[in-house]
C-alpha positions, 0 to 999 in steps of 0.5 A: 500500500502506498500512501503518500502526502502532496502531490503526484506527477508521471515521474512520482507514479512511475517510481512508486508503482516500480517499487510496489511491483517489485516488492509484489514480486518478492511476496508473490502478490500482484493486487495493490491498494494506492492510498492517494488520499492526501494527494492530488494529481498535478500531472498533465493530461499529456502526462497521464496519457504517456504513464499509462501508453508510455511508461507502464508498458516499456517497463518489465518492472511493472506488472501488467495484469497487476490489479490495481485500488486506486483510493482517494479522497471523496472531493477529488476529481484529480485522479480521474482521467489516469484511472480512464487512460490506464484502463483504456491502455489495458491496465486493471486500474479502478477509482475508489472513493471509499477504503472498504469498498477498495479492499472488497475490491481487490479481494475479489477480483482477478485479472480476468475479471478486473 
């Protein structure tokens, strides 16, 4: 789980998912809750659309049939459009505006059914 404070840019969100991939990989897991809740997507929509077409799917660090929980907070809207362009790219990505509502999520889905 990642929780971070600010902000989130492409440069951000490529570091933190490489690492959680990792890590996923050393204990066999590949299904993440991303705690944003505290932070906003400063990120262009050009540089939403590049994470999600570009970065995510030049790396072999980044699991690509990873299931993804994307939480944040009620009143944020930021985060919306990466949620529309990594599903769009092929990405198992889902928004949630509720912790619980993630976790029941996460636990079940697979990637055939993201």
């Amino acid at each position: 789980m990642l929780e971070e404070s600010g902000v989130i840019t492409r440069e951000i969100q490529l570091k933190y998912t490489i690492e959680a991939h990792k890590t996923g990989r050393e204990l066999g897991i590949n299904k993440y809750l991303v705690d944003v809740v505290k932070a906003k997507n400063v990120e262009s929509t050009v540089g939403n659309y590049e994470f999600a077409y570009t970065d995510a799917k030049r790396t072999d660090q980044i699991d690509k049939t990873a299931i993804v929980a994307l939480l944040v907070a009620p009143e944020d809207h930021s985060h919306d459009f990466s949620e529309v362009v990594a599903r769009n790219s092929g990405l198992y990505v889902k928004l949630f505006r509720d912790r619980d509502s993630a976790i029941e999520y996460l636990k079940g889905r697979s990637t055939k059914t993201a």
